[in-house]
N, C-alpha and C positions, 0 to 999 in steps of 0.2 A: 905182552902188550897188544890190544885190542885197537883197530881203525878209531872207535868212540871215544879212544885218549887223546885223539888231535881236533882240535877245532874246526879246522877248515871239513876237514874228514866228516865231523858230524853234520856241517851245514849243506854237503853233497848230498850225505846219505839223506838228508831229510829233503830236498830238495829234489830227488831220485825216485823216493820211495811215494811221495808224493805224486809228483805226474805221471811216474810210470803207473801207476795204481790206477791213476784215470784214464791212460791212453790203454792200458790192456781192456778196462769193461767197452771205452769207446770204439777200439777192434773189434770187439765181441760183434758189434750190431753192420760194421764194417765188412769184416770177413764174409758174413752170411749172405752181403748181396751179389747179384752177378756180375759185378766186377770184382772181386776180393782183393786184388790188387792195384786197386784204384788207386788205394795209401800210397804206393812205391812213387806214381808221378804226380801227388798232392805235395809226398815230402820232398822231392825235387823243385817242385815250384814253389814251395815255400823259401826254400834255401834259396831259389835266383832271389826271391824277393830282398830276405836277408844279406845275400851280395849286393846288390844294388844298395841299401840301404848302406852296410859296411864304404866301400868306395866311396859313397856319396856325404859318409861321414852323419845319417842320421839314427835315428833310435825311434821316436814311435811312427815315424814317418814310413821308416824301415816295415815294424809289425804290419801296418795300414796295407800297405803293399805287399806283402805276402799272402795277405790275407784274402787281399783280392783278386791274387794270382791264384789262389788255388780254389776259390770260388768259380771263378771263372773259369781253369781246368777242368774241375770237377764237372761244370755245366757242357766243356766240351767235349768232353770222354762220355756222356751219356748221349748226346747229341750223336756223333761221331761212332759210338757203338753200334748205331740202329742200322747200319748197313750187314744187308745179308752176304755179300761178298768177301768180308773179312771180319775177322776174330775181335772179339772187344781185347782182349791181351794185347795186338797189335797195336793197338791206338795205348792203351797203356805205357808201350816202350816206345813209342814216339813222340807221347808228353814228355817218357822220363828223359829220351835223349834230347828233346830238344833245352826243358831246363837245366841239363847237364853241360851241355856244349853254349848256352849261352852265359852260362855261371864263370866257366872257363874264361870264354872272352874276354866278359868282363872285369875278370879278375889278371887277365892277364895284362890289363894296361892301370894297373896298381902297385905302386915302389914295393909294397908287402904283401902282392899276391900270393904266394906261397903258404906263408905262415897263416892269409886268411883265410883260403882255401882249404888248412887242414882245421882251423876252428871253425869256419862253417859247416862241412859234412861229418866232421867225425867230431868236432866239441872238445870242450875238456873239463869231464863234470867237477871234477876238483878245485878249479878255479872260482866256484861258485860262490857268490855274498849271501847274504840277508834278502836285498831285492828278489834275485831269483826263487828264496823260498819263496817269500811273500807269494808270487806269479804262482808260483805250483799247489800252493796252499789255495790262490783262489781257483786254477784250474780244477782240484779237486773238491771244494763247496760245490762251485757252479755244476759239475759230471754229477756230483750226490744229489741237488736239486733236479736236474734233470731226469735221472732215473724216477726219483720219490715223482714227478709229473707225471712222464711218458711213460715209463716205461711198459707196460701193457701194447700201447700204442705202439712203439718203438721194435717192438718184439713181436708183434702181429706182423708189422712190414717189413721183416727184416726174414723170418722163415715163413712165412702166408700171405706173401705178396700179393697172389692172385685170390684170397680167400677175404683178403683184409678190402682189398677194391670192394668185390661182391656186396659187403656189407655194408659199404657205403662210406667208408674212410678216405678223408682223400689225398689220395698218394702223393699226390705231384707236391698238394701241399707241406705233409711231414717230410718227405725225403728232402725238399728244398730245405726247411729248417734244419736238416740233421747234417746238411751237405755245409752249412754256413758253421754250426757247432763242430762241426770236424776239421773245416779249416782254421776256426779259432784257434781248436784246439793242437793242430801241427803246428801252426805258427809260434805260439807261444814256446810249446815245446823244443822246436827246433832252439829258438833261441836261448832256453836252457842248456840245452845238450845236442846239438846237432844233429844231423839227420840220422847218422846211423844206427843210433841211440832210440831215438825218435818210433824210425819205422818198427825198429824190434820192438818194440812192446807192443806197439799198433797191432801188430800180426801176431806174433808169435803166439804170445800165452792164451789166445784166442785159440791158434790152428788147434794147439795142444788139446786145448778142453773140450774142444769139438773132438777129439779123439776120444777122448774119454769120460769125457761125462755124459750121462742119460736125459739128465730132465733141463731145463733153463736155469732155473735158482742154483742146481747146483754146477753149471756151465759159468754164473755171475762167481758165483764163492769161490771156483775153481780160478778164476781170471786174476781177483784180488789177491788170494793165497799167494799161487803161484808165482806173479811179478814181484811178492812180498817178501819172499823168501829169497828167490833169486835172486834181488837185490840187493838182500842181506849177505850171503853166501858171497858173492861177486866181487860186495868189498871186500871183506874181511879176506878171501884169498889173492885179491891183486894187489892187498896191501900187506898181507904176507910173503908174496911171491913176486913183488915187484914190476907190475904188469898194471898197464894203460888199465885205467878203473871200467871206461867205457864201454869200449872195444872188450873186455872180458867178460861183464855182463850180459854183450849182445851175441856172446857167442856163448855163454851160457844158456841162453834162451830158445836159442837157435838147436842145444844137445838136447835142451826138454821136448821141444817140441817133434826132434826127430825119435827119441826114447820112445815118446809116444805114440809116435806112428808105429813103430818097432815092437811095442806091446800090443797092438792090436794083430798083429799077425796072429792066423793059427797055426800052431805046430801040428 
């Protein structure tokens, strides 16, 4: 018996295979700038948003607000970076612990904090309807539109930052768009599958490809493959082996990407 013999199972896996497929290309362009880890305290801020939302009892009011939250992060982490005194990583884990600690707070004066606090970070992609496709299905039109656009553009400023300026591109204005599509795009996510979910593909299948692939095109095919299979792999063994779907996948992703560091070694 195969996970694609239960329903709920295949409305995950489509649901999964879907955004993760668009959060791994939208890493891609992620990872390469000089924050790479910006993701870590975007998806933090998303989830406060999504707390607030949860306790407050709303739903798009909920997205609105996360959305804004990590817009508004993201503007502060770049702002906040430009000090020569300290490390952009620093500012980083200062987003994340502040979204972390006020997530807590405010989940702590909730009759159901507990129970909410382990579906907002960690999810539980099983649980997933039709709506949630529907979202992950438009998350990835809108990442396939945006490539088919930018992508050229996207990929100038993401490894030829300072080659892309030169030419007369102008940065402040695509990074701001790419900083609004990436919070969109956590946001939505998160609220499929939580944060923990969320960030690993953001990263991961990204880090990987950068290990091992040569040229761009095939860094993009590597992103889509990768999170494609894994995905596939992840069910089908935590639904053989009895193991939280989510949390197995992210740590699935998590072995590719150190494998691949590990293959780059020379003997």
């Amino acid at each position: 018996m195969s996970f694609l013999d239960l329903p709920f199972m295949r409305t995950a896996f489509a649901a999964g295979l879907l955004a993760g497929t668009s959060l791994s290309v939208i890493g891609l362009f992620s990872a390469t700038r000089s924050v790479a880890f910006s993701g870590l305290a975007a998806s933090q801020l998303a989830a406060l948003g999504g707390v607030i939302g949860v306790v407050l009892g709303l739903h798009a009011g909920a997205s609105a607000m996360s959305w804004a939250l990590v817009v508004a992060g993201l503007m502060a982490l770049a702002f906040l970076s430009r000090s020569r005194k300290t490390s952009a990583d620093s500012w980083v884990a200062t987003l994340y612990v502040l979204g972390a600690a006020l997530s807590v707070l405010i989940l702590s004066k909730s009759p159901r904090g507990e129970s909410e606090a382990l579906g907002v970070f960690f999810g539980n992609i099983l649980s997933l309807g039709s709506i949630e496709v529907w979202e992950a299905a438009g998350l990835f039109i809108v990442t396939a539109v945006g490539l088919a656009l930018w992508f050229r553009r996207w990929v100038w400023l993401a490894f030829d930052p300072v080659g892309a300026e030169v030419a007369g591109v102008r940065a402040g204005l695509w990074n701001g768009i790419f900083v609004v599509f990436l919070a969109a795009a956590l946001t939505l996510s998160i609220h499929i599958f939580g944060v923990l979910l969320t960030f690993s593909y953001l990263i991961l299948p990204a880090t990987a490809g950068l290990l091992l692939a040569k040229r761009i095109r095939g860094l993009l095919i590597f992103c889509v493959i990768s999170s494609a299979v894994v995905t596939t792999i992840g069910f089908e063994l935590s639904f053989r082996w009895d193991f939280p779907t989510g949390p197995f996948v992210s740590a699935l992703l998590a072995l590719m990407a150190v494998v691949g560091r590990l293959s780059t070694i020379k003997k």
